[in-house]
TIFIMI-662523 format. One line per field, with one value per atom (N, C-alpha, C, O): y, x, z; residue in one letter. Coordinates in nm, 4 decimals, decimal comma. Layout:
<atoms>
Y <- (Y; ...)
X <- (X; ...)
Z <- (Z; ...)
r <- (A; ...)
</atoms>
This chain:
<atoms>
Y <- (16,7390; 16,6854; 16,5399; 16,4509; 16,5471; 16,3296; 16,2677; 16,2808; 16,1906; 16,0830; 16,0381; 15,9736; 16,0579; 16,0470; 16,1519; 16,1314; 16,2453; 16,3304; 16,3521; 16,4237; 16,2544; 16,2461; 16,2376; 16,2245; 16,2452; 16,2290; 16,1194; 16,1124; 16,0523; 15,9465; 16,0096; 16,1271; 15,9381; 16,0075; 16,0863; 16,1396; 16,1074; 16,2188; 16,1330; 16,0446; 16,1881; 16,1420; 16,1499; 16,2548; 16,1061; 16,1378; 16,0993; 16,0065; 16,1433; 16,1004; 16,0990; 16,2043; 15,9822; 15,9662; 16,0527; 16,0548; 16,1260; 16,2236; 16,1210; 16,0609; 16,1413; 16,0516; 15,9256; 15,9370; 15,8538; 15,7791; 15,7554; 15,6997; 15,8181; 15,8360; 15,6843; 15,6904; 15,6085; 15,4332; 15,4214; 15,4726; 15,3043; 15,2110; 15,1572; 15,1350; 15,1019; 15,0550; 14,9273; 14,9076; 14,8607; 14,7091; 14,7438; 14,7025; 14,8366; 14,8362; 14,9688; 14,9937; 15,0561; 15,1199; 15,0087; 15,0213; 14,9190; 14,8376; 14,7100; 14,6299; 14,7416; 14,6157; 14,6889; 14,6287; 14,8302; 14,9199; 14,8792; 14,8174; 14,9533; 14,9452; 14,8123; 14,8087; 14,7190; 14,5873; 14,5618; 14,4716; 14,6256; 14,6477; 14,7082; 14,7094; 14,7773; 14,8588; 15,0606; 15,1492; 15,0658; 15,2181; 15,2918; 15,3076; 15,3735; 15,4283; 15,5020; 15,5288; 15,6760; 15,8080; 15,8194; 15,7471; 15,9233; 15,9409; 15,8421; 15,8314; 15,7596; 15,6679; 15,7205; 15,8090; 15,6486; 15,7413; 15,6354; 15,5128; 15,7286; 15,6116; 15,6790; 15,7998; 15,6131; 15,6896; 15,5988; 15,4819; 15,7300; 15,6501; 15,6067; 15,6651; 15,4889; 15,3993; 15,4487; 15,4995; 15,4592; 15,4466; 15,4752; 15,4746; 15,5170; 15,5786; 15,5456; 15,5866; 15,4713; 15,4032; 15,4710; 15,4117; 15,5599; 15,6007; 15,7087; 15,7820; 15,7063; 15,8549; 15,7607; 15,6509; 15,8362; 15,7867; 15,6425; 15,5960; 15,5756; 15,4162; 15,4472; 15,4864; 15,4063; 15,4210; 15,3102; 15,2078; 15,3169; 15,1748; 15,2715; 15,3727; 15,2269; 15,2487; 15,1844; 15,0712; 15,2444; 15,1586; 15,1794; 15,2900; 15,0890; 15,1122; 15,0259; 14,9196; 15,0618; 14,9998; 14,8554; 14,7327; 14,9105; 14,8216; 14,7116; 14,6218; 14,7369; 14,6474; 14,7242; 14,8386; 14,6697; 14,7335; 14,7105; 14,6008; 14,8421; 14,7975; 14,8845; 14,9924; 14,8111; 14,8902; 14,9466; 14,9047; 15,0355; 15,1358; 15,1726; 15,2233; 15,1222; 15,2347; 15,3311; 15,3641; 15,3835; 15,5080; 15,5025; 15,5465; 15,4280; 15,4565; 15,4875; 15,5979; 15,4006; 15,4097; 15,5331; 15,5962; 15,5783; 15,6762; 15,8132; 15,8984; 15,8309; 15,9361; 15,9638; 16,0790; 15,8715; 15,8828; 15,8780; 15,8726; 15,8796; 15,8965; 16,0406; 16,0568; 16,1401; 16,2317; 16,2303; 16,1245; 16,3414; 16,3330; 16,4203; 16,5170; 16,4374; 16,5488; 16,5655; 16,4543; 16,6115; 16,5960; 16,5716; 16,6375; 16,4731; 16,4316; 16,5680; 16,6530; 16,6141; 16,7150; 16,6447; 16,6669; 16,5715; 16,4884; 16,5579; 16,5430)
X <- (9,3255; 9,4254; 9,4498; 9,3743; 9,6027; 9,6003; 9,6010; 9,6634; 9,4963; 9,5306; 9,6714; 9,6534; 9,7763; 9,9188; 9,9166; 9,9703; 9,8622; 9,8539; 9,7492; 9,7399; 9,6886; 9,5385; 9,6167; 9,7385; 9,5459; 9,6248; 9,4696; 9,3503; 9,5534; 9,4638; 9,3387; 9,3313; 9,2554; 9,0908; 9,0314; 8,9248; 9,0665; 9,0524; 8,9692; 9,0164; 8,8179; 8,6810; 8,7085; 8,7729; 8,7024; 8,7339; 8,6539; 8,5793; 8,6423; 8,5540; 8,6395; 8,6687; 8,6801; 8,7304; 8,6846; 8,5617; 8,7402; 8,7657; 8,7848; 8,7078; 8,9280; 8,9573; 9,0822; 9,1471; 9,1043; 9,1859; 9,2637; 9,2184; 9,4357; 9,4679; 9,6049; 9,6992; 9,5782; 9,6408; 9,6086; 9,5215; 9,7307; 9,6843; 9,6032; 9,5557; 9,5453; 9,4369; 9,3726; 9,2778; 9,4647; 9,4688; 9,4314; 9,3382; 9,5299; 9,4961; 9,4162; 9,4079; 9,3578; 9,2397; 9,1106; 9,0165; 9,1223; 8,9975; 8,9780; 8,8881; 9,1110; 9,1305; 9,0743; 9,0173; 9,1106; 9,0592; 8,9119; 8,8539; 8,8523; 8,7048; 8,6649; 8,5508; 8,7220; 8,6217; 8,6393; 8,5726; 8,7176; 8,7588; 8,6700; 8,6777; 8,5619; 8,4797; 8,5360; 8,4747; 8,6264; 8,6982; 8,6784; 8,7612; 8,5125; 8,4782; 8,4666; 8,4542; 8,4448; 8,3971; 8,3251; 8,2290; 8,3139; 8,2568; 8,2626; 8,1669; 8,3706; 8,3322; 8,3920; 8,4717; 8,3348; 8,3731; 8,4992; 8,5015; 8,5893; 8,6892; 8,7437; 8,7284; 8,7952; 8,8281; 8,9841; 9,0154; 9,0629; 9,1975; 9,2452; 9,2636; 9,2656; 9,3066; 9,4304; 9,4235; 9,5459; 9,6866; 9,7352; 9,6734; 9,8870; 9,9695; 10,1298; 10,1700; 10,1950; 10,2836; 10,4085; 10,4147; 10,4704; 10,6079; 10,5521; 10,4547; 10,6027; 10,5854; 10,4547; 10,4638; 10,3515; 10,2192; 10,1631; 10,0881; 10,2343; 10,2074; 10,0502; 10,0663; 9,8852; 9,8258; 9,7216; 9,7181; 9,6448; 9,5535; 9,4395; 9,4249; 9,3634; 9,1967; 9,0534; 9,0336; 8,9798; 8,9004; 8,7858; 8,7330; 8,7568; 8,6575; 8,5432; 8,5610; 8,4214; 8,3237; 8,3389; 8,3286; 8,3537; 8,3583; 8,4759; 8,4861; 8,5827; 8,7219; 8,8441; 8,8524; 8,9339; 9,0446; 9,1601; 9,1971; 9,2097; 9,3109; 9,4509; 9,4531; 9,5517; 9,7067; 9,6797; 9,5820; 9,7373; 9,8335; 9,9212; 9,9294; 10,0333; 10,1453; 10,1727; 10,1057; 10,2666; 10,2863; 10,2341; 10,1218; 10,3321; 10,2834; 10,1347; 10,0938; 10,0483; 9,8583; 9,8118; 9,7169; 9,9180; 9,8200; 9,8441; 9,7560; 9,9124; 10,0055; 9,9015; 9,8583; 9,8509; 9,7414; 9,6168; 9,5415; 9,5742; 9,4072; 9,3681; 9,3906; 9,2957; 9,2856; 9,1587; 9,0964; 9,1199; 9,0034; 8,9819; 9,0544; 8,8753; 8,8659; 8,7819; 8,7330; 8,7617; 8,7003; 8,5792; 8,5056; 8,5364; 8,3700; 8,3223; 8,4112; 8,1898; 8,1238; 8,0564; 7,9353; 8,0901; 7,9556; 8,0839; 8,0663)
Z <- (5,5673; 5,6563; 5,6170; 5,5779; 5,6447; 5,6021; 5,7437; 5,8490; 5,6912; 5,8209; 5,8974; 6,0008; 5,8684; 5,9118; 6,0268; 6,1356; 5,9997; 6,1093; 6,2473; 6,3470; 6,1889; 6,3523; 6,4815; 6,4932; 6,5547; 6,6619; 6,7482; 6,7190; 6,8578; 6,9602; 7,0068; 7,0425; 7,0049; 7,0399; 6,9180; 6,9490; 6,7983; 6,7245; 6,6089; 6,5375; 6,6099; 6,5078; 6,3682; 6,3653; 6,2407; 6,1586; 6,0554; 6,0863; 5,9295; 5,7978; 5,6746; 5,6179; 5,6323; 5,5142; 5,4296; 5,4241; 5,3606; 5,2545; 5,1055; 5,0306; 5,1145; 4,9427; 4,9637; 5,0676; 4,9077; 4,9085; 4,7897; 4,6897; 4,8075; 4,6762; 4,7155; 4,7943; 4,6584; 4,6422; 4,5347; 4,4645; 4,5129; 4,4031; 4,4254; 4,5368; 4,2609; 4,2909; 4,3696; 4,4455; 4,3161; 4,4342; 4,5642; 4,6332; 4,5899; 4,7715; 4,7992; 4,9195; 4,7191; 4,7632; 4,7700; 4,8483; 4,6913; 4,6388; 4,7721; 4,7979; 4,8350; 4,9314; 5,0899; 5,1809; 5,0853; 5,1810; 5,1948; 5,2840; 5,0344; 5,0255; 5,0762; 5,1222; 5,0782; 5,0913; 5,2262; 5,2769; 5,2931; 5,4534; 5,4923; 5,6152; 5,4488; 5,4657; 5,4427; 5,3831; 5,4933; 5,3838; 5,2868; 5,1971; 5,2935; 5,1953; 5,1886; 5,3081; 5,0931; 5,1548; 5,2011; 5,1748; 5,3111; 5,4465; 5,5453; 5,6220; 5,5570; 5,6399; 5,7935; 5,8247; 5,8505; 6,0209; 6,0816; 6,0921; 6,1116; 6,1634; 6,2989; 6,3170; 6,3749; 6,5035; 6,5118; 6,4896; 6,5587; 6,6421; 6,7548; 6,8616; 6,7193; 6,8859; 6,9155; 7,0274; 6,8677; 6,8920; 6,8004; 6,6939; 6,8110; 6,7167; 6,7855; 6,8944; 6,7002; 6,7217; 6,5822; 6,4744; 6,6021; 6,5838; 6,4445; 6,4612; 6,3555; 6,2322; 6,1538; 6,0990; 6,1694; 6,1076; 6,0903; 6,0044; 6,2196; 6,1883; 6,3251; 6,4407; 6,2439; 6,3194; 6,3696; 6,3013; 6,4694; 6,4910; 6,4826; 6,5511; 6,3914; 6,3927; 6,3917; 6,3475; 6,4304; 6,4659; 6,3367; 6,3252; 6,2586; 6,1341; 6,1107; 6,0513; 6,1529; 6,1231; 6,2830; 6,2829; 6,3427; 6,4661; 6,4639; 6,5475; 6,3311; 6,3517; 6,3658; 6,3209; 6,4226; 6,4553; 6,3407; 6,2990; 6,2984; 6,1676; 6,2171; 6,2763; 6,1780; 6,1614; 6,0624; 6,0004; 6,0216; 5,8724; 5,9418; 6,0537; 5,8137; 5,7898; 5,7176; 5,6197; 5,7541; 5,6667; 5,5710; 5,5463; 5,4752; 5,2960; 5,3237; 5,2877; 5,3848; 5,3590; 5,4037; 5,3571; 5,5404; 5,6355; 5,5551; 5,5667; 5,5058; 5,3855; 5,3042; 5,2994; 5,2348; 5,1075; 5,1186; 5,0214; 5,2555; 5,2561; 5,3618; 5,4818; 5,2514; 5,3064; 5,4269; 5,4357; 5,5171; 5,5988; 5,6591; 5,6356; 5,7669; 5,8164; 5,9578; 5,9774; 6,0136; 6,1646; 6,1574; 6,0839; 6,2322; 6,2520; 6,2613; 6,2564; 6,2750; 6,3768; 6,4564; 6,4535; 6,5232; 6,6561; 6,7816; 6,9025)
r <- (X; X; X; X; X; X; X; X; X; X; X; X; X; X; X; X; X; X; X; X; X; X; X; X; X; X; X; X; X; X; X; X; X; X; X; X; X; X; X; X; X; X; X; X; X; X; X; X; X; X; X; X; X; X; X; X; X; X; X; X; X; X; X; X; X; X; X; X; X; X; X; X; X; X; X; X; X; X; X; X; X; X; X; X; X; X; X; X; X; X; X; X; X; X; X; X; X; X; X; X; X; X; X; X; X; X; X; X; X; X; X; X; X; X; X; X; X; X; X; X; X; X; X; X; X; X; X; X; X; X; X; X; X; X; X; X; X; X; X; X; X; X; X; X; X; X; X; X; X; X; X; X; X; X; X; X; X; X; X; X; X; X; X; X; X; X; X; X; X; X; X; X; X; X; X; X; X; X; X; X; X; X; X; X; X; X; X; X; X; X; X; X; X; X; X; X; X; X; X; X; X; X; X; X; X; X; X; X; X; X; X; X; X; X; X; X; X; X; X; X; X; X; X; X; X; X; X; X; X; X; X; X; X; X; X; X; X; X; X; X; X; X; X; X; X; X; X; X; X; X; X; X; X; X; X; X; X; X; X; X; X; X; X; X; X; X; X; X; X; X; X; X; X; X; X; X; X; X; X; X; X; X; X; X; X; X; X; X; X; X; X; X; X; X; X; X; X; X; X; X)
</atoms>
């Protein structure tokens, strides 16, 4: 599933991140790595989302939320 599609409240684990490299590398240092656990705060119009990662709160837009795949916590 791509992250563009989560919906609010919904647990998640980074899968893959297909970006350039600049801004996959800018993710990673955001903390954005495989398996990482991210949860969604809000979702504001076609895949523009607020998440919460590693205890900080981040926007993406489209273009980003498009290219990083993921998949449901099990907790």
């Amino acid at each position: 599933m791509l992250l563009k599609d989560a919906k609010i409240g919904d647990q998640l684990q980074v899968e893959a991140i297909h970006l350039p490299f600049e801004l996959e590398r800018r993710l990673e240092a955001l903390g954005m790595t495989q398996h990482s656990p991210i949860t969604v705060l809000h979702r504001k119009g076609r895949g523009i989302l607020i998440i919460k990662l590693r205890g900080s709160r981040f926007a993406l837009g489209y273009p980003i939320t498009k290219n990083i795949e993921v998949r449901r916590s099990e907790k």
